[in-house]
Steps between C-alpha positions, in 0.01 A plus 500: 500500500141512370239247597505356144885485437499357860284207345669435201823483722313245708406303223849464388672422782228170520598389206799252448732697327879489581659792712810633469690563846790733502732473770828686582853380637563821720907363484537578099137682427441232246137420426316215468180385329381191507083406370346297818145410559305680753188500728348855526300482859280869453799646647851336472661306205641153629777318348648169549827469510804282608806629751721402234431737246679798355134701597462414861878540571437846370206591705676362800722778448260734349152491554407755269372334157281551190243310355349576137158296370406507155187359352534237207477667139127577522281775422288369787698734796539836441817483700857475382637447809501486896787601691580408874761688743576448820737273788376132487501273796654209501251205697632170598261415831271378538580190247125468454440817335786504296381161359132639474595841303761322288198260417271778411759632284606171355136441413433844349697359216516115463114466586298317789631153342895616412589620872422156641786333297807379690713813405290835616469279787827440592582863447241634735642290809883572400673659823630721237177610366450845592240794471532819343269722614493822307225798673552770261575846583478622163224379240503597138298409237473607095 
């Protein structure tokens, strides 16, 4: 990827947008998509998520998973989209960084002032809480 597409897909990825992560059931093959919000780190897209759901279930049994970024209708980015393959790690120790990424994510989108109400903060400290860590073996941007 060329230095300038490289910054454009940097510039994306810091904005809060909603992803779309596509998981598989390896049992029947049947996908599933779901939009989450996200924390890209420079080099891995992280996810909050809880045990309970249909996505981590899936990437329990299959780590291998999609995520696609699109930029809000503007004429601003000259991208239409980022795309994101690879196996995601699932992170549940320590506690104390799955509360501090799942802040930085929660904040990314409700603001400085949002993620200090009662409910971002409960969610960060649920045992269920859990971290999807996606480093991406395949990048594509157009």
């Amino acid at each position: 990827m060329d230095a300038e597409k490289e910054q454009h897909m940097q510039d994306l990825l810091a904005q809060p947008v909603l992803a779309r992560l596509a998981t598989t059931n390896p049992k029947t093959l049947q996908p599933h998509v779901v939009p989450v919000w996200f924390l890209w780190d420079g080099s891995s897209l992280w996810i909050s998520a809880f045990i309970s759901t249909r996505k981590v279930k899936d990437l329990l049994k299959n780590p291998r998973c999609a995520v696609l970024i699109e930029p809000t209708q503007s004429k601003d980015s000259p991208l239409q989209a980022v795309l994101l393959e690879g196996a995601a790690d699932l992170i549940h120790e320590p506690a104390s960084l799955v509360a501090e990424m799942s802040e930085r994510i929660y904040a990314k989108y409700m603001g400085p002032e949002g993620v200090l109400a009662p409910e971002p903060q409960s969610w960060k400290n649920d045992p269920e809480n859990r971290l999807v860590r996606l480093t991406p073996q395949q990048r594509f941007a157009w």
